[in-house]
N, C-alpha and C positions, 0 to 999 in steps of 0.2 A: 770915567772909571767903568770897568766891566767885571761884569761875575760869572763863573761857572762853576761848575759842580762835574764837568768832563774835561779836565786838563790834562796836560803832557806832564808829571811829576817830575821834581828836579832835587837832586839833596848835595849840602858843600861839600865842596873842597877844603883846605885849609883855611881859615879865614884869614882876607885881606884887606888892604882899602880898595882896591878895584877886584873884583871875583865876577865867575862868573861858576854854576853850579854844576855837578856830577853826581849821578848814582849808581851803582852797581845791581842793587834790586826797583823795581817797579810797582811802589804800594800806591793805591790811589789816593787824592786829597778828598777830603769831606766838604771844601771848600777853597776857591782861588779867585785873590779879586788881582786885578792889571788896574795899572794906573799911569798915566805919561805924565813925566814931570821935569816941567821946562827949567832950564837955567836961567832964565831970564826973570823970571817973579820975585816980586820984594816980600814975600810974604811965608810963612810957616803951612809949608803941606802934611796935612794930614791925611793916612791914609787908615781905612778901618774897616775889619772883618766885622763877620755877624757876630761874633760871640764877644765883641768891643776891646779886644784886642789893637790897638793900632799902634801906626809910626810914625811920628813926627820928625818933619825935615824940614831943617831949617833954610831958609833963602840964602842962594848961591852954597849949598851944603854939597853939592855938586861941580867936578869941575864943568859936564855938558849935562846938556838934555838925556834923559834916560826913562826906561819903562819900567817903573816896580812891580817886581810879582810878588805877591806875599799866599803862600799855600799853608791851609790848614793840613794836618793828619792824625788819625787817630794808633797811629802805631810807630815806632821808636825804629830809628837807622841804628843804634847798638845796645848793648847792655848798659842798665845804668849801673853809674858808678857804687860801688861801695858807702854803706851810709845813707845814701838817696832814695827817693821816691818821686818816678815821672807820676804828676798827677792829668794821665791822662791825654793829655793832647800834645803834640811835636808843631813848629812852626818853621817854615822856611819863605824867607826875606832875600831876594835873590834883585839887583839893580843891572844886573845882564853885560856886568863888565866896567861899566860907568866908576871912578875915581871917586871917594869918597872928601872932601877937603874939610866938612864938618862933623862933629858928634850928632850923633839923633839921639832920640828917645824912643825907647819903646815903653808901651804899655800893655800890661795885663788885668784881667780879673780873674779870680779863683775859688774855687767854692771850699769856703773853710771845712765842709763835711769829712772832706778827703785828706784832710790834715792828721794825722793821728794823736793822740795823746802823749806827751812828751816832745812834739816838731812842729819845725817853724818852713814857712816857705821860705823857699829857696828859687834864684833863676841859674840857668845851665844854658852854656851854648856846647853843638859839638863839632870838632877840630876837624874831622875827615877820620879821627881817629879814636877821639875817648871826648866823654862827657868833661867839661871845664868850665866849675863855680864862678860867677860873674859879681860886682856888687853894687848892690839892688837896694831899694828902699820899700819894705813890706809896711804896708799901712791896717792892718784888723779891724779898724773901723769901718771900712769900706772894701774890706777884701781888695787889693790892688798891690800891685809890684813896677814900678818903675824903676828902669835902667836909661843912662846913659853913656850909650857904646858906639865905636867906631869901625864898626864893621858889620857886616851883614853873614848870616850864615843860619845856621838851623838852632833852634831855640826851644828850651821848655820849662815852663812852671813844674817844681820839684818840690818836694819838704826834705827835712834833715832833722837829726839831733838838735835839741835845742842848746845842747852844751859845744862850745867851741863852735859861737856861732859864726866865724868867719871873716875875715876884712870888710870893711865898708856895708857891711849889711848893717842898716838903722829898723828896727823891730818893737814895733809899737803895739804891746800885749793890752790884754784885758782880760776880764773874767766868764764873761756870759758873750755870747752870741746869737743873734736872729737869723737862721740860714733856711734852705740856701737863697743866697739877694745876687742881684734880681731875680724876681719871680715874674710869674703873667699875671693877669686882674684875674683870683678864683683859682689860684695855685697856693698850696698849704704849707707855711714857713715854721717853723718850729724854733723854744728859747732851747739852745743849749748850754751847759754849766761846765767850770771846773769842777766843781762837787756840787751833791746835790743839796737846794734850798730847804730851808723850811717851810718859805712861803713868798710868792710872786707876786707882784704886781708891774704890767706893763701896757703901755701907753702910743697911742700913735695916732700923731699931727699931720695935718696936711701945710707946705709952707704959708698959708695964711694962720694960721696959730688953731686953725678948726681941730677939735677931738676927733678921729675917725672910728677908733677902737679903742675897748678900756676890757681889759683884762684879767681875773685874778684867780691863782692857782695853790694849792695847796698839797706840800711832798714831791715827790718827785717823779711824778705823772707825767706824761707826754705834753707840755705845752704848746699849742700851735693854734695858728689863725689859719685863715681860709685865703686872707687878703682879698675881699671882694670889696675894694675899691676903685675907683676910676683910677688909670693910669698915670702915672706922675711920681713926681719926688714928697719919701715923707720920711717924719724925724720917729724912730721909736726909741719909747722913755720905759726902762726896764727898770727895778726896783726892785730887790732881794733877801728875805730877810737869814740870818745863821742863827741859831740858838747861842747867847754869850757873844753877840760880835756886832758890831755897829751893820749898818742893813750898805747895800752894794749896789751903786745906783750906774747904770749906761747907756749912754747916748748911742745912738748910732742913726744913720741915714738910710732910706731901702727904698732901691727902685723898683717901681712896679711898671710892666711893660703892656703890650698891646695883645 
C-alpha cells in the first residue's frame, strides 16, 4: 500500500460495477492511498485512510486483480442537495475499471460536533450528477456510519432532518455525548447535551476496569477533560442529573491516539 499527499485527482462518472473516474475541475486530495489487490486471496482486504475511513473487500469480490485508489478531498464536485449537509470532507474510491461481482463495506467516522441540532447523519454518493442518499447504519455511540454498496464512486458523510429519516437508515440516538473521539493523548474533549443538566458526573476506564478520570460538574458550564492519558481504548461513564426526572446514564467508548 502507498500514500501520497501529490496525486493526479480523479472524480465519477455515473456509478457502476466496473467504472473507471472523470473530472472536469482539478481540486487537489488532502490525501490518497493505492493499494493492489489480487483476485487470488481467500481473505477480506481492508483498505484505510488516515482519518479511519476504510474499505472492505471481500475475497474474489473482484472479477480480476485490480489497484484501489481511495482519495480524500476537502471540497465537494457539486452543490449539495436540498435538506443536506456535506460534513466536510468528499471521498473518491476509484478500482480503475475492475468489475465489481461482490458488495463491500465502507466505513466511516464523524465528528458529532458538526451535527446540528435537530440532524442525524446521513451517507451521500454522487451520480456524475446530483448528490444520492444511500442506506447506511449511524451508530452515536461510536460516531460511525457503515454502508454496504456495490459500486464505487465519490462519497460523503452528510447530516439531514431528523424527520423522514429515509429508507434503510438504522439510527441509534442518545442523550449526551463526549466529543470530538477520537482525540490525541492532551487533546481537550468536551460532555455535550440535549439540554442542559443540573448536575454531572462522568467517569473513564481503561479496558482493564482501572478509573482514569472522575469528574464532576455542576450547571451548564463547559465540561471537558484534557485526556492526558496513555493512548488506547477507554469506556466513559456519564451520569446526569434533571431537576423532577430520574438522572441519564451513558456509556460510550473513546479513542485516544498517539
Amino acid at each position: 500500500m502507498t500514500r501520497t499527499y501529490t496525486p493526479t485527482p480523479s472524480y465519477s462518472s455515473t456509478p457502476t460495477v466496473s467504472q473507471t473516474f472523470s473530472r472536469t475541475s482539478t481540486p487537489t486530495p488532502v490525501e490518497v492511498v493505492t493499494q493492489f489487490v489480487p483476485n487470488s486471496v481467500t481473505y477480506t482486504t481492508v483498505v484505510t485512510l488516515y482519518d479511519f475511513t476504510s474499505i472492505s473487500i471481500p475475497a474474489g469480490g473482484f472479477a480480476s486483480d485490480f489497484t484501489l485508489t481511495a482519495e480524500r478531498y476537502d471540497s465537494n464536485p457539486a452543490p449539495t442537495p436540498s435538506g443536506f449537509s456535506i460534513l466536510g470532507t468528499t471521498y473518491v474510491f476509484d478500482a480503475g475499471g475492475a468489475t465489481m461481482l461482490q458488495p463491500v463495506t465502507l466505513f466511516f467516522l464523524y465528528d458529532p460536533t458538526w451535527v446540528r441540532p435537530g440532524e442525524i447523519p446521513a451517507l451521500l454518493y454522487y451520480d456524475g450528477a446530483t448528490w444520492i442518499e444511500v442506506p447506511c447504519v449511524v451508530d452515536t455511540v461510536n460516531y460511525t456510519i457503515t454502508a454496504t454498496v456495490s459500486h464505487f464512486s465519490v462519497w460523503a458523510v452528510a447530516s439531514k432532518s431528523s424527520h423522514g429519516r429515509g429508507a434503510g437508515l438504522n439510527y441509534l440516538g442518545r442523550s449526551a455525548v463526549i466529543a470530538p473521539a477520537p482525540v490525541r493523548s492532551g487533546q481537550t474533549i468536551c460532555l455535550y447535551f440535549d439540554s442542559p443538566p443540573q448536575a454531572t458526573h462522568w467517569q473513564i476506564f481503561n479496558l482493564a476496569g482501572e478509573r482514569v478520570a472522575d469528574l464532576q460538574f455542576k450547571g451548564d458550564l463547559p465540561q471537558c477533560w484534557d485526556a492526558r492519558v496513555a493512548p488506547g481504548v477507554y469506556i466513559g461513564r456519564v451520569e446526569a442529573s434533571y431537576p423532577g426526572q430520574a438522572n441519564k446514564i451513558t456509556m460510550q467508548k473513546l479513542a485516544i491516539l498517539r
